[in-house]
C-alpha positions in Angstrom: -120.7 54.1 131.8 -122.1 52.7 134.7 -118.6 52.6 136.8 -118.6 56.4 135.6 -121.7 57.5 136.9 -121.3 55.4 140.7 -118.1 57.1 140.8 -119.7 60.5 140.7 -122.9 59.5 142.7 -119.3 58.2 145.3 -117.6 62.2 145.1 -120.7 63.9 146.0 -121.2 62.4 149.5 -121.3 65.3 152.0 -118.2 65.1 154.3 -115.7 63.3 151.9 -112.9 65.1 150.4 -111.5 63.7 147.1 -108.1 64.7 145.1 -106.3 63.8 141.7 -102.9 63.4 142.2 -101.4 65.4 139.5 -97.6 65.2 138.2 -97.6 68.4 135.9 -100.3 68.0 134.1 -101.1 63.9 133.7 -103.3 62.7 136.7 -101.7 59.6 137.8 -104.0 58.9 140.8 -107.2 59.8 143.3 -106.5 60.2 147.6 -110.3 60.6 149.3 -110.4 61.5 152.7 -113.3 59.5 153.5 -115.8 60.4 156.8 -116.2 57.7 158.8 -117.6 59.8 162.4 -117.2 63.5 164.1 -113.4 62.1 165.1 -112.2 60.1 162.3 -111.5 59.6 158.6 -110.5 56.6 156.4 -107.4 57.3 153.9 -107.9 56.1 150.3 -105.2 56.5 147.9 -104.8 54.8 144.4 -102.2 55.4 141.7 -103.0 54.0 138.6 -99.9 53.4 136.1 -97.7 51.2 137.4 -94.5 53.7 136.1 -95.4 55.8 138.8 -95.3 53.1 142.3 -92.4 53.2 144.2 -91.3 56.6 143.7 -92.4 58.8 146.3 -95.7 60.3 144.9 -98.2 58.1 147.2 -96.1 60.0 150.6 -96.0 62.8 148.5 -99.8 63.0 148.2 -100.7 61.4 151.7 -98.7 64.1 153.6 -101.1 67.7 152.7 -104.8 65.5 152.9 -103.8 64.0 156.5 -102.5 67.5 157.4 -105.9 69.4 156.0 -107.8 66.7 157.6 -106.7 67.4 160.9 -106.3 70.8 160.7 -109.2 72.2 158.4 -111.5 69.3 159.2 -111.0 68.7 162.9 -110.1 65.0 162.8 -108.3 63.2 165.7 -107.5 60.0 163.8 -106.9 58.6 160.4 -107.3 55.1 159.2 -107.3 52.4 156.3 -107.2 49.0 155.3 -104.3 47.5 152.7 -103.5 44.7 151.5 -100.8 42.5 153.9 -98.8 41.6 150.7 -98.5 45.7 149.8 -95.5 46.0 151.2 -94.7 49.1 149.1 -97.9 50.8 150.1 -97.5 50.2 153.8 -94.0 51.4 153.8 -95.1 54.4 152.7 -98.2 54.1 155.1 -95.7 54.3 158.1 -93.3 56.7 156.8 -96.6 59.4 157.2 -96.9 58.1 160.9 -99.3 55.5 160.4 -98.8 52.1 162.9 -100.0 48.6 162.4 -103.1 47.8 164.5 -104.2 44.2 163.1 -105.7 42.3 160.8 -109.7 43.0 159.7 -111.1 39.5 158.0 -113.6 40.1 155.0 -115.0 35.4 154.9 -117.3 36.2 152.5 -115.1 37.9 150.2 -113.0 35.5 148.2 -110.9 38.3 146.2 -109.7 40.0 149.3 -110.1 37.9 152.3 -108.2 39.9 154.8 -106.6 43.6 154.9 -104.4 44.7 157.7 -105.3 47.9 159.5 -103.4 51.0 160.2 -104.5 54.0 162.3 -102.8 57.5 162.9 -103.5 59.6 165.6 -101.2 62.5 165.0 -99.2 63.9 162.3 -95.2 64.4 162.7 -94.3 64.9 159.2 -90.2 65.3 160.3 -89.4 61.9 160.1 
């Protein structure tokens, strides 16, 4: 109960955007668009159940909440922090336009010591 009430205290933060990520009608997942300053937002994306990871739906979902972030919100740049050994994630990371730009080391956290960072700038969803 305690997870449950921090994660509603966590939606109702003025200036972040949060989605389920619906496949009919079963939510398989949350995206935030998270406000970090007046020019840029921090992508979050989970899908829980492993059945749905590697098919598409994390693109799928990434795709519309960059594109309403720049357009309805007025960002100029997207970023986000993943784990280097998500190679799934950051596939789908670069095939919405994001690039590598480094690691970001977290010493004091001995369950995720380091993330690799990725930033977007604009949105060129032809690829």
């Amino acid at each position: 109960m305690v997870l449950a009430g921090y994660f509603f205290d966590m939606l109702k933060n003025a200036g972040d955007y949060h989605y389920i990520i619906q496949i009919g009608v079963k939510s398989i997942g949350h995206i935030a668009i998270i406000h970090r300053n007046a020019k840029t937002f921090e992508i979050q994306i989970i899908i829980g159940e492993k059945t749905y990871w590697g098919k598409g739906f994390g693109s799928e979902a990434i795709k519309p909440a960059v594109k309403t972030a720049f357009e309805k919100h007025g960002y100029k740049k997207a970023c986000l922090e993943v784990r280097p050994d998500n190679i799934r994630a950051i596939r789908a990371y670069e095939s919405c336009g994001f690039a590598r730009k480094g690691l970001k080391k977290y010493p004091n956290n001995k369950h995720q010591s380091v993330t690799l960072k990725m930033i977007l700038d604009k949105i060129d969803f032809k690829r």
